[in-house]
TORNUNU-772850 format. One record per atom (N, C-alpha, C): residue in three letters; y, z, x. Coordinates in steps of 0.001 Angstrom, whole numbers, plus 524288, in hexadecimal, padded with zeros to 5 digits. Layout:
BEGIN
ALAYZX;...
This chain:
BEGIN
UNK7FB508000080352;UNK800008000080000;UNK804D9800008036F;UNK8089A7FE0B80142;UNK80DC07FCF080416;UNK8102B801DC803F3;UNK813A98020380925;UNK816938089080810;UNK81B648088E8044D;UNK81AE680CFC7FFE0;UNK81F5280D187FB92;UNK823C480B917FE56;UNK82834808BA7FC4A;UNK82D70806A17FDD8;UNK831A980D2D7FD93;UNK8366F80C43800D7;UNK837F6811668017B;UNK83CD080EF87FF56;UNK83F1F812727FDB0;UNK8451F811237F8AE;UNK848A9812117FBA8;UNK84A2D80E8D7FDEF;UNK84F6080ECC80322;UNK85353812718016A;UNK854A380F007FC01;UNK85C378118F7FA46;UNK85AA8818817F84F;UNK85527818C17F653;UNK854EE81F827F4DB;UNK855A0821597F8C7;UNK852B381F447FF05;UNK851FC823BE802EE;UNK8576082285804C4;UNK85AC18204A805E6;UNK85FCD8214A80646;UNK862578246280261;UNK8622E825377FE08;UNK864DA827B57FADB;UNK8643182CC77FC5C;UNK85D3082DFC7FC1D;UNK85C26834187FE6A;UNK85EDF8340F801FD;UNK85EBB8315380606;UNK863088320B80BC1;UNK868748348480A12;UNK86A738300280630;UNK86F9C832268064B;UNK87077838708019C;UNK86D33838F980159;UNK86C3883DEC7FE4D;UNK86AD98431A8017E;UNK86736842A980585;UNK865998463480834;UNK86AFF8465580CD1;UNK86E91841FC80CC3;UNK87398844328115D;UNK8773B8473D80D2B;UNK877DE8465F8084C;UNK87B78848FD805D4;UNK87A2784F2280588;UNK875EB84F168052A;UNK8730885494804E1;UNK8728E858948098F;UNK873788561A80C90;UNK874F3858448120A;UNK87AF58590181467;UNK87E48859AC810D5;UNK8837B858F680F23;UNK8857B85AFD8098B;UNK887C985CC080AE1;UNK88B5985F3E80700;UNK88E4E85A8C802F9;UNK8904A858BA8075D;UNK894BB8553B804B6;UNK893F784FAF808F1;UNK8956D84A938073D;UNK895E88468D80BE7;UNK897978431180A7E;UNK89B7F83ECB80E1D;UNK89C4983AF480C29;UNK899D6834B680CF5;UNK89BC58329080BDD;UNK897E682C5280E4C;UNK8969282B8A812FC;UNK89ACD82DBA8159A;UNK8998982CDB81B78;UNK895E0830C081CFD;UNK895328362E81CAD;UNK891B58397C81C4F;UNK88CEE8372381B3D;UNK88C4B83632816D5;UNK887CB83369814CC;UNK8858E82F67818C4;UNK88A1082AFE81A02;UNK88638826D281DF3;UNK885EA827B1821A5;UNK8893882BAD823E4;UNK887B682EA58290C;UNK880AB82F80828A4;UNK88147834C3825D5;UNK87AEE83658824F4;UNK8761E831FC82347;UNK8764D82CF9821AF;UNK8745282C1081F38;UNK871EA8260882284;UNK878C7823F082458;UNK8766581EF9826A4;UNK877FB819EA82223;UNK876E581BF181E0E;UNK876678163C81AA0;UNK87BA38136381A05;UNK87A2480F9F81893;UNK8815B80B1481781;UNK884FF80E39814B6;UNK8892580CFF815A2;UNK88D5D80F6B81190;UNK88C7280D0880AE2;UNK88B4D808AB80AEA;UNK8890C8075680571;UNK885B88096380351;UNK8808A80AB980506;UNK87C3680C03805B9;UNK87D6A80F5F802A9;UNK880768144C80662;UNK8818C81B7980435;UNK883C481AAF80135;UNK888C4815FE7FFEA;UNK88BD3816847FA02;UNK88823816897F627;UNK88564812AB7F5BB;UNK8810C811A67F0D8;UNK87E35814CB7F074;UNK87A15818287F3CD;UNK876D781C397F350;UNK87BFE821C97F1BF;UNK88000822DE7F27E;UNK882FA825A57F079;UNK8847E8265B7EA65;UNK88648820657E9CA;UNK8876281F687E436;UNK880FD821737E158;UNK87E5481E377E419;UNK879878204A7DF5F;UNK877F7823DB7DEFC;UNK878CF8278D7E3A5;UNK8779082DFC7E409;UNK87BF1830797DF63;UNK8805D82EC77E071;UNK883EE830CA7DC70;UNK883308309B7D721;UNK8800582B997D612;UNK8814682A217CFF8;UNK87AB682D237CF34;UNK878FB82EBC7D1D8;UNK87408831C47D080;UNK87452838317CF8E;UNK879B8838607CFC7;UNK8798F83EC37D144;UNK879EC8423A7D533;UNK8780E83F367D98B;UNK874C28444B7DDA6;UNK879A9843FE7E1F8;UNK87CBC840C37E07E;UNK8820583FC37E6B6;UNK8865B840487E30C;UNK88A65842137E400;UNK88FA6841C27E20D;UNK894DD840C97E76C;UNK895DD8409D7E552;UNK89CBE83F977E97F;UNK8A0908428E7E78E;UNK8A214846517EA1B;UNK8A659849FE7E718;UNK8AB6A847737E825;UNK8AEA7848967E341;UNK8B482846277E421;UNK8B776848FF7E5DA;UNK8B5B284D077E75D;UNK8B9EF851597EAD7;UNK8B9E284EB37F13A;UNK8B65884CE27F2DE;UNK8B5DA84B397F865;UNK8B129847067F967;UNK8B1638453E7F4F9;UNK8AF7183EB27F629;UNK8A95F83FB57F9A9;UNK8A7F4844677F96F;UNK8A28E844A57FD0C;UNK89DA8843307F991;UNK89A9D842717FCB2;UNK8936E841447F89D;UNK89214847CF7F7C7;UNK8903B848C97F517;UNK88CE584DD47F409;UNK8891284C477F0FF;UNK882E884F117F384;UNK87E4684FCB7EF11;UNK880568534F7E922;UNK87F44850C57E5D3;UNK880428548D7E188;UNK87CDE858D47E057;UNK87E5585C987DCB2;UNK87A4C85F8E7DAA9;UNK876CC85F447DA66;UNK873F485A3A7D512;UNK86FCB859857D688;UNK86C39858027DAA1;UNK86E69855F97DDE3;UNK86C9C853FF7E214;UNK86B1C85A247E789;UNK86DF085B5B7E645;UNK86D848600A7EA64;UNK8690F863627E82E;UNK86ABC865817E261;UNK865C9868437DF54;UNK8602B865747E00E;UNK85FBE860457E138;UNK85A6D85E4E7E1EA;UNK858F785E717E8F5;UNK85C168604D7ECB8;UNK85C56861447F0CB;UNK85C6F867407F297;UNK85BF386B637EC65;UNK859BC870127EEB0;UNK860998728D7EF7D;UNK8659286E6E7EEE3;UNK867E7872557F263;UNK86BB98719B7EE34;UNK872FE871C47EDA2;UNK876D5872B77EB96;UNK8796E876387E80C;UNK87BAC877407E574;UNK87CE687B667E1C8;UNK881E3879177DEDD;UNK8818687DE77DAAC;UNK8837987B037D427;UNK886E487B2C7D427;UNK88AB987CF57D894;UNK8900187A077D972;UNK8909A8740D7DB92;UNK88E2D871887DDF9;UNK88CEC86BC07DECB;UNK88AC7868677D7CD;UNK8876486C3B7D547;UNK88820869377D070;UNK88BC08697E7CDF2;UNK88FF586D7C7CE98;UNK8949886D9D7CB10;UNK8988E8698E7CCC2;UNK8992B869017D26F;UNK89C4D8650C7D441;UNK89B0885EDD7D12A;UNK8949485FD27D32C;UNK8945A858B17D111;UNK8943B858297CB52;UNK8946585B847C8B1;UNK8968D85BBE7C1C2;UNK89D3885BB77C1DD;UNK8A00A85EA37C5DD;UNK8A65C85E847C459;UNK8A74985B6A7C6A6;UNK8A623858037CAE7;UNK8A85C855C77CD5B;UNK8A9DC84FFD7C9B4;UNK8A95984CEA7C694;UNK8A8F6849677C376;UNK8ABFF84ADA7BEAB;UNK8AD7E84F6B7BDB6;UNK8AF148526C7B8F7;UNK8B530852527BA98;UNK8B5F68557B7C01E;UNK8BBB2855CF7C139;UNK8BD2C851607C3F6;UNK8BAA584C3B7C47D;UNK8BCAA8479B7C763;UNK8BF18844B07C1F4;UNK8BA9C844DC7BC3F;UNK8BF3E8439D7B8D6;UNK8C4A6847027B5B9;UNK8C1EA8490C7B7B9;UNK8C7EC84FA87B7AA;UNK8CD0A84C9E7B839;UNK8CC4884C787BDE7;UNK8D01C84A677C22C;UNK8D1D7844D17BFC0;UNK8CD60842857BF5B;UNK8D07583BA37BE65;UNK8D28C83B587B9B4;UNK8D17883FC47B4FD;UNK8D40A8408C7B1B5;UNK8D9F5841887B0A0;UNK8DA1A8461A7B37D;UNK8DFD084A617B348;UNK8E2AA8490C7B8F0;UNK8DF03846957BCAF;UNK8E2C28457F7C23C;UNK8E1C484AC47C4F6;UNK8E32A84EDD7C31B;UNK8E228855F47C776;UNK8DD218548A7C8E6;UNK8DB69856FD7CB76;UNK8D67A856897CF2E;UNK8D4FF85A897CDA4;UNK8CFA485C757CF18;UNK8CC7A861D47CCF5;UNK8C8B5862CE7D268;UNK8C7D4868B57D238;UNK8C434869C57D5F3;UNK8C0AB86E897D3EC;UNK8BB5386C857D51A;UNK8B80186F747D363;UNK8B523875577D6D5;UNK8B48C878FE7D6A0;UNK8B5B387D8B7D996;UNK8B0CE880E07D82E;UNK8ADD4884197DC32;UNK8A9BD8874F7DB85;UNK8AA8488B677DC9C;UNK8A6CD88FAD7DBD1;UNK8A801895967DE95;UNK8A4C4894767E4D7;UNK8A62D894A27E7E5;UNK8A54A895C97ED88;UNK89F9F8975B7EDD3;UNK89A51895BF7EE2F;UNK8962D89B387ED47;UNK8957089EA97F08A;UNK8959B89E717F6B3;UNK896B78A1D87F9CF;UNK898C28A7587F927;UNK89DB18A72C7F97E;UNK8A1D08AC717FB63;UNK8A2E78ABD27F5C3;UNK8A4298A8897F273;UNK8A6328A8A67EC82;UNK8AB7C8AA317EBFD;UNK8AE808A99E7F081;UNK8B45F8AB257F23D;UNK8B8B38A7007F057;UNK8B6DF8A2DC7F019;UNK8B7DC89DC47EEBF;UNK8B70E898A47EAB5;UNK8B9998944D7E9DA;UNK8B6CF890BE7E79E;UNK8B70A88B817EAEE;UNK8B373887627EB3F;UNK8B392881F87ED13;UNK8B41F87E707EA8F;UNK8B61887C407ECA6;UNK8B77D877387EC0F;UNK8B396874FE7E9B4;UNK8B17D8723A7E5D5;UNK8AA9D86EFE7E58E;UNK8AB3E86A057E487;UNK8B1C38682D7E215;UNK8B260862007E0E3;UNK8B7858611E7DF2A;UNK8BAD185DDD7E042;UNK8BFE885E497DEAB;UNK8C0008571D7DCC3;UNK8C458855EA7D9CB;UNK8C47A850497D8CC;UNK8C9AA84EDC7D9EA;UNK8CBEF851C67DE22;UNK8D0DF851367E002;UNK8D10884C907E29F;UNK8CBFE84A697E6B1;UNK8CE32845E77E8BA;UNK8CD7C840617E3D6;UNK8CC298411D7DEF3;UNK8CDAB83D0F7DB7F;UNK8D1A283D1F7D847;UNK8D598842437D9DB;UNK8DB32841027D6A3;UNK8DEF583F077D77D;UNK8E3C283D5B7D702;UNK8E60D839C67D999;UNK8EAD483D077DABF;UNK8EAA18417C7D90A;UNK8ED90846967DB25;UNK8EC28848AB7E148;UNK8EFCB847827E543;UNK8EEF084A217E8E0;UNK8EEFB84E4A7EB25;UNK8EA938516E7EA13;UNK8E9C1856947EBD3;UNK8E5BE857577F0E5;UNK8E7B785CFD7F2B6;UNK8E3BE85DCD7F675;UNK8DE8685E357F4E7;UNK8D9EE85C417F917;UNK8D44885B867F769;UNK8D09485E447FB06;UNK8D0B9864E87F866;UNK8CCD3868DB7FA4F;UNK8C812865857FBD6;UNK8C527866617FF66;UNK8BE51862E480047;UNK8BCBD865C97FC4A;UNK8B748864727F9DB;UNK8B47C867F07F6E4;UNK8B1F886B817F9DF;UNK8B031870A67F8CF;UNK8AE81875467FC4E;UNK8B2DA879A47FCD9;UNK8B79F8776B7FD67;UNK8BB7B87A467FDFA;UNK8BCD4880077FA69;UNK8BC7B8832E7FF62;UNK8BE1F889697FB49;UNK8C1F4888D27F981;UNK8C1E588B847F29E;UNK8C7D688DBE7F1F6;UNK8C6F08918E7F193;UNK8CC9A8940B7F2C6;UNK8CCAA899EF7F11C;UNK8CD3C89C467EA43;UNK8CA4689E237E964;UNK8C71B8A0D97E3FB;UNK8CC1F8A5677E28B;UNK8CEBD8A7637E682;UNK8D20F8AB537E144;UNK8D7158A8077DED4;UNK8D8258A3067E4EE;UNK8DD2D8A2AD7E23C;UNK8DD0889C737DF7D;UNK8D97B899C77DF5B;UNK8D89E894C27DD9F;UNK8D6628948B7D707;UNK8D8E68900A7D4A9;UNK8D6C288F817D0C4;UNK8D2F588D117CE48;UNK8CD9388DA07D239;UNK8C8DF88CEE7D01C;UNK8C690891237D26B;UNK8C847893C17D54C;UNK8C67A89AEC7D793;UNK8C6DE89E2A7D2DF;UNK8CBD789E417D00F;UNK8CD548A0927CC1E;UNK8C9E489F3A7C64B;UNK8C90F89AA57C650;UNK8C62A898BF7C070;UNK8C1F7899B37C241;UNK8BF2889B387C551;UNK8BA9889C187C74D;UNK8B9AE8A1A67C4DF;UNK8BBC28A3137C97C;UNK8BB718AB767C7D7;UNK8BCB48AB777C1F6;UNK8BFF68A7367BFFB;UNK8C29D8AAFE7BB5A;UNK8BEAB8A9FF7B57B;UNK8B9EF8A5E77B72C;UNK8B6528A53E7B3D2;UNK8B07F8A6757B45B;UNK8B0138A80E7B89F;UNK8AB5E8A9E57BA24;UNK8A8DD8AE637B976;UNK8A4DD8AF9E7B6FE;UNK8A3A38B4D47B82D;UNK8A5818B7CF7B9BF;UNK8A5FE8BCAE7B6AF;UNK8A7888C0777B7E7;UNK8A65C8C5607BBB2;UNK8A0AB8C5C57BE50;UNK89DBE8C6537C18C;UNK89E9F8C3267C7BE;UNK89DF08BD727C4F4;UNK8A0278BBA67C976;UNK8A6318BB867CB9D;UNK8A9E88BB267C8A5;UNK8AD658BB677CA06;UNK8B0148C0DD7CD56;UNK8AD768C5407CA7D;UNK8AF0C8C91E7CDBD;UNK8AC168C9067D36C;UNK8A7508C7587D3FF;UNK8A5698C5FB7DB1E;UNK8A9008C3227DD4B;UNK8AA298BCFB7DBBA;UNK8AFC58BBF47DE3E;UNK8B55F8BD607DF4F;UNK8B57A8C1B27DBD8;UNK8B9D58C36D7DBA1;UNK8BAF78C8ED7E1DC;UNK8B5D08CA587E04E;UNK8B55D8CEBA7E59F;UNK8B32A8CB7A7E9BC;UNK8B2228C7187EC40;UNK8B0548C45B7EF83;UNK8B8338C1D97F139;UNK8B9A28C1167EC8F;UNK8BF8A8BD347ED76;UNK8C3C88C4037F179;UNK8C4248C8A77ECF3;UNK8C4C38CC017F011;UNK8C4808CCC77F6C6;UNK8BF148CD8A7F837;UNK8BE958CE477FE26;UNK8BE5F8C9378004B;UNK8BF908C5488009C;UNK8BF898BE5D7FF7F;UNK8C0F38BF3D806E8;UNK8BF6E8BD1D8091A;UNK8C3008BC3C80EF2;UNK8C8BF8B95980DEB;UNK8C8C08B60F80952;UNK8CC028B416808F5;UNK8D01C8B4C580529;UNK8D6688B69680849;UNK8D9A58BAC7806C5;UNK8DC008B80C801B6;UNK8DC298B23F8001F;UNK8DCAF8B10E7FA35;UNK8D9238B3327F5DC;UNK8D3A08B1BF7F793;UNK8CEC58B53C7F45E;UNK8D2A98BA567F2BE;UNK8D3C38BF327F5A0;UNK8D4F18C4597F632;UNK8DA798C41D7F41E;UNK8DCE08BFBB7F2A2;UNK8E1088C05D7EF66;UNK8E1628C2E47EB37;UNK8DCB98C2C87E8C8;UNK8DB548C5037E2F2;UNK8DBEE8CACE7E382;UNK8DC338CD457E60F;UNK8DDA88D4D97E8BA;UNK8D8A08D65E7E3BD;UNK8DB738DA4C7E137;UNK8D7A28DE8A7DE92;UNK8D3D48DADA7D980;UNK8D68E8D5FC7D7C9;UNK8D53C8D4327D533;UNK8D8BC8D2327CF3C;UNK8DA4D8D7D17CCFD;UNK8DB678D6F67C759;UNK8DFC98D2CA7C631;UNK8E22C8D0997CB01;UNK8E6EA8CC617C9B5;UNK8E1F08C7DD7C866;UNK8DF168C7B07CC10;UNK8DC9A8C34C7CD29;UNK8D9B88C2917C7B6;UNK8D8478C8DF7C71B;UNK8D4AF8C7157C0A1;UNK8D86C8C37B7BBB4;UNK8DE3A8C6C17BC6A;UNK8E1198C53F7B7DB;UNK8E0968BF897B898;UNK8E1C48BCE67BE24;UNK8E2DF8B7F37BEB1;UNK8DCD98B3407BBF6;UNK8D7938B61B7BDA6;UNK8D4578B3937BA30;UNK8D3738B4657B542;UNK8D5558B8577B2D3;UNK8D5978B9137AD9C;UNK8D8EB8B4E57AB1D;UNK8DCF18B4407AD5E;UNK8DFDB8AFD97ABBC;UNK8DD8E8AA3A7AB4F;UNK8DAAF8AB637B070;UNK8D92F8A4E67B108;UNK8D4978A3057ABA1;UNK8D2B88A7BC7A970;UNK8CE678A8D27A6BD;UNK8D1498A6EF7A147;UNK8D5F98A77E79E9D;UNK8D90A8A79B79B68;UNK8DB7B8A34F79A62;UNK8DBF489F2D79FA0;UNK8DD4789B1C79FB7;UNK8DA44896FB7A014;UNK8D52A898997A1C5;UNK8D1E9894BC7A26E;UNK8D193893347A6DC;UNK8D5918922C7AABF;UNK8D66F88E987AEE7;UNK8D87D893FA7B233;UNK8D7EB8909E7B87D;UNK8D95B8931B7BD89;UNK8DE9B8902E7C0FA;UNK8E0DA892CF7C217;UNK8E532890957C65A;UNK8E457892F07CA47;UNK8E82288F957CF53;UNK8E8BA893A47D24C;UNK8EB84898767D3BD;UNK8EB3089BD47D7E9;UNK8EFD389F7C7D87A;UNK8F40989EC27DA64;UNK8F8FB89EA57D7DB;UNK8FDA989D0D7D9E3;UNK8FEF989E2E7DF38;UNK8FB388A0447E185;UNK8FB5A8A0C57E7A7;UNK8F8F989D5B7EC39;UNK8F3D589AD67E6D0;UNK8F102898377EBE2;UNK8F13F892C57EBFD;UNK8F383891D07F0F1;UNK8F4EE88A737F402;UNK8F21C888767F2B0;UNK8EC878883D7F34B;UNK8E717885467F4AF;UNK8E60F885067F9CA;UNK8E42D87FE27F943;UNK8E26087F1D80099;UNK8DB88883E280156;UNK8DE858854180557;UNK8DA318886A807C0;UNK8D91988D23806EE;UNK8DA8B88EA3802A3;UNK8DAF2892F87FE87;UNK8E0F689631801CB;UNK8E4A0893EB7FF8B;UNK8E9B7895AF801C9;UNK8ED3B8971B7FE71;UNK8F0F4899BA8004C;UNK8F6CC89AC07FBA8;UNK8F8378988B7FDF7;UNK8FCF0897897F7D5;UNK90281893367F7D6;UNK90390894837FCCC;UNK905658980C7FF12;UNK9096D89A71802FA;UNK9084889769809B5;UNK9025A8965480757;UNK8FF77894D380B87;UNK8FFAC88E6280C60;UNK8FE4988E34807D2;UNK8FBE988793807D9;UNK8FE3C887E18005D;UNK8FE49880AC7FEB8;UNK8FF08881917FA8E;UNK8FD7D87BDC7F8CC;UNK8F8E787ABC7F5C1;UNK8F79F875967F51D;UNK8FB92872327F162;UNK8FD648760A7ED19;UNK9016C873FB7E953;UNK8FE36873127E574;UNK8F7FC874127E341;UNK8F610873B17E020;UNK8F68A8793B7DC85;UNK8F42D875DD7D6E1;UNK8F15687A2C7D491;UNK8ED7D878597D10C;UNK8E92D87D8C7CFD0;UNK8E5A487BA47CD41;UNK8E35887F6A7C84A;UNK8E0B387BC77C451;UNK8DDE6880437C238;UNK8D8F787E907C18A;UNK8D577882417C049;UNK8CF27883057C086;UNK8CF08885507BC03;UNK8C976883437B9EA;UNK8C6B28847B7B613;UNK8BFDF886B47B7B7;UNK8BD63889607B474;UNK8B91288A837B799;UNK8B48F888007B382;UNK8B17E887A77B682;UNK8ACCB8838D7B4BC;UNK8A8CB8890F7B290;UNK8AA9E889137AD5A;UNK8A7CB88DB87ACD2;UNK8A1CF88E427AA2E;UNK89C4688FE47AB39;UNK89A4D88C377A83F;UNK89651893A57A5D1;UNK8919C891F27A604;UNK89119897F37A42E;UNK88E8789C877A6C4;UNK8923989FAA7A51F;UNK890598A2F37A9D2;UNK893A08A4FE7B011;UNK8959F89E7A7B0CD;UNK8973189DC97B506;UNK89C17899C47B5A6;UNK89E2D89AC47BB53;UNK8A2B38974D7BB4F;UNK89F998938C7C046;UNK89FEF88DE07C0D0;UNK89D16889E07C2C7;UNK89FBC889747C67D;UNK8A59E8898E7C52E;UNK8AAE9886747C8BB;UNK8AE948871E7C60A;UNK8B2C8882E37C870;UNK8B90B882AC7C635;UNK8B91087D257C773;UNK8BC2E87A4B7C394;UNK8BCB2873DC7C3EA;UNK8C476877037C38C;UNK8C72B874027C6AE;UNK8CC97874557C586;UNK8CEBA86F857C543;UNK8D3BA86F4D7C5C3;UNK8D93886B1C7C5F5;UNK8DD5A86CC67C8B4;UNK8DD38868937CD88;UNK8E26886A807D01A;UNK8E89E867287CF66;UNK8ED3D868DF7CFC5;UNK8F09B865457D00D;UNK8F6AA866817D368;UNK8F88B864457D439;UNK8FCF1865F27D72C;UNK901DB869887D2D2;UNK9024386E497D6A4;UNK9038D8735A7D27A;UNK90A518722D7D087;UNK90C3C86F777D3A8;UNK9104F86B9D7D1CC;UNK910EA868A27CBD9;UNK90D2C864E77CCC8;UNK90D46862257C80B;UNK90ABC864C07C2FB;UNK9087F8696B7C1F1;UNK9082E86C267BD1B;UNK906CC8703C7BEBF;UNK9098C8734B7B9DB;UNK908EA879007BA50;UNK9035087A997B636;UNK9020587EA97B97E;UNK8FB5787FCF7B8FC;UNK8FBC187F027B04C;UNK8FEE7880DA7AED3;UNK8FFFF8800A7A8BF;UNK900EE87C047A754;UNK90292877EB7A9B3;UNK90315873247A747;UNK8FD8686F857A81D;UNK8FA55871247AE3A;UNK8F59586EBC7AE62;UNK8F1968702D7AA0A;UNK8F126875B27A95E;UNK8ED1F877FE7A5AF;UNK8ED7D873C079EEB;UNK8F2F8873AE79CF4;UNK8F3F28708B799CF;UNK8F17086BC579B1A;UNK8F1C68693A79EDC;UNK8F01F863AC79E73;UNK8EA50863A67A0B0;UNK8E8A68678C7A39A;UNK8E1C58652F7A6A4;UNK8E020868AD7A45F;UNK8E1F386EB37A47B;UNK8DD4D871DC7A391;UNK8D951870BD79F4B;UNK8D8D58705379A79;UNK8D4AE86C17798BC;UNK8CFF08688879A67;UNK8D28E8650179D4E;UNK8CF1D861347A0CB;UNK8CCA2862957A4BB;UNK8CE46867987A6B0;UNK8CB9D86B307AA10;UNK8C76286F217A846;UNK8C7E386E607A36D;UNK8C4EA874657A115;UNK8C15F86FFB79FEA;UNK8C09286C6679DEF;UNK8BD058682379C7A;UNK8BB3C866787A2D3;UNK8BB6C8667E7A4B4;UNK8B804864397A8F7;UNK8B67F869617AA0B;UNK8B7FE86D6F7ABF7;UNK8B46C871897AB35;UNK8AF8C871BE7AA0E;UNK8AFBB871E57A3AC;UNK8AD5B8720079FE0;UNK8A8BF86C8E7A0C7;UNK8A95A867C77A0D7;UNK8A55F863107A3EF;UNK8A28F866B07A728;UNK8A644869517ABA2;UNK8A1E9867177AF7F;UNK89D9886C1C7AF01;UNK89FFC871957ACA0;UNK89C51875E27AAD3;UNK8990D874E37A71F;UNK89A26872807A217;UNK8956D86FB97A0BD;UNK8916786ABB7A33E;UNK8928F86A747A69F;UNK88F7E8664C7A950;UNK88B05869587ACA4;UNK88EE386C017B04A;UNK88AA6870047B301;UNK887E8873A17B122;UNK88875875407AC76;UNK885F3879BB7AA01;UNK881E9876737A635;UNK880F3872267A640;UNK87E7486D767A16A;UNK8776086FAF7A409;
């Protein structure tokens, strides 16, 4: 008998599957670095990896990533990577909708001092703003997806972050002192629905105005689903052109609805 024929374009595909997986994040050139194959070659085995599910391209930084599923059948990733590749498509028509850009935000799992960065659709707005990489810490007491975070989460949990933000190495964390301002301030946020930031903090590298000052502002909503808080999807815009009351009038809505998508999606 003749020896079975071997399926060229699959075992390249596994190829280009088993380099993504060995990587976090990568881009084309990454890819044909590791891989060898034509630049055509990897486009097409990409596209079809994509339209299958198992590859995505984030619009925060244009990189390849294995998706969820793809990682879950590799033994490895976690359900913050499925939340990304559910919001990430959700706040890109956000953005091409309303023009503000949105960024999608986790609790840190580590130290839990913080939130990251997990997907932003800033580089598809035509608003020029600064473009955090994804991964990027923010700081959790004074940011407004730190704040919609704590201020919907468990109540159990929130008080561990709250005494973790306390002894925090980091002297913004420890802004919050004994606490009870800080409570009033999420009680509020609880009342309003939505999170801002603290009229103190710049951005950047978790900085005050005094320090640094991006000229943004933002608000966050929390992806609340049951039980638990997943994330924060927000909207940023230059703090110039509307005041946090005139945005709530016009997005907050369209924000609470994408929310709402992408928590019923992940919780389905």
């Amino acid at each position: 008998m003749s020896e079975t024929k071997r399926i060229r374009a699959l075992e390249r595909g596994l190829e280009v599957m088993e380099a993504l997986q060995d990587r976090r994040a990568a881009s084309l050139k990454d890819l044909y670095e590791a891989t060898g194959l034509p630049r055509p070659t990897l486009i097409r085995i990409l596209h079809t990896l994509e339209t299958a599910g198992v590859v995505r391209r984030s619009i925060g930084d244009g990189l390849y990533r294995a998706t969820y599923r793809l990682q879950r059948l590799a033994g490895s990733g976690d359900e913050s990577d499925r939340l990304a590749d559910i919001a990430a498509p959700v706040i890109d028509a956000l953005c091409r909708r309303l023009t503000w850009p949105s960024d999608l935000a986790v609790l840190e799992p580590e130290r839990r001092e913080s939130m990251i960065l997990k997907e932003t659709s800033r580089p598809t707005s035509p608003i020029m703003l600064n473009r955090d990489r994804l991964g990027y810490e923010i700081c959790m007491s004074l940011s407004s997806v730190g704040r919609a975070y704590l201020a919907f989460c468990p109540e159990d949990e929130r008080r561990d972050i709250i005494a973790r933000l306390k002894k925090s190495a980091d002297p913004l964390n420890r802004r919050i002192g004994g606490g009870e301002e800080f409570q009033a301030t999420l009680d509020a946020v609880r009342e309003a629905g939505y999170a801002v930031r603290d009229p103190a903090f710049g951005g950047g590298q978790g900085q005050l105005r005094t320090a640094y000052d991006d000229g943004l502002e933002a608000m966050a909503v929390p992806l609340a689903g049951e039980g638990r808080v997943h994330g924060t999807v927000s909207m940023v815009w230059p703090r110039k052109a509307l005041t946090v009351e005139a945005f709530a009038a016009e997005h907050l809505t369209a924000l609470r609805g994408a929310a709402h998508e992408i928590v019923a999606a992940v919780e389905t």
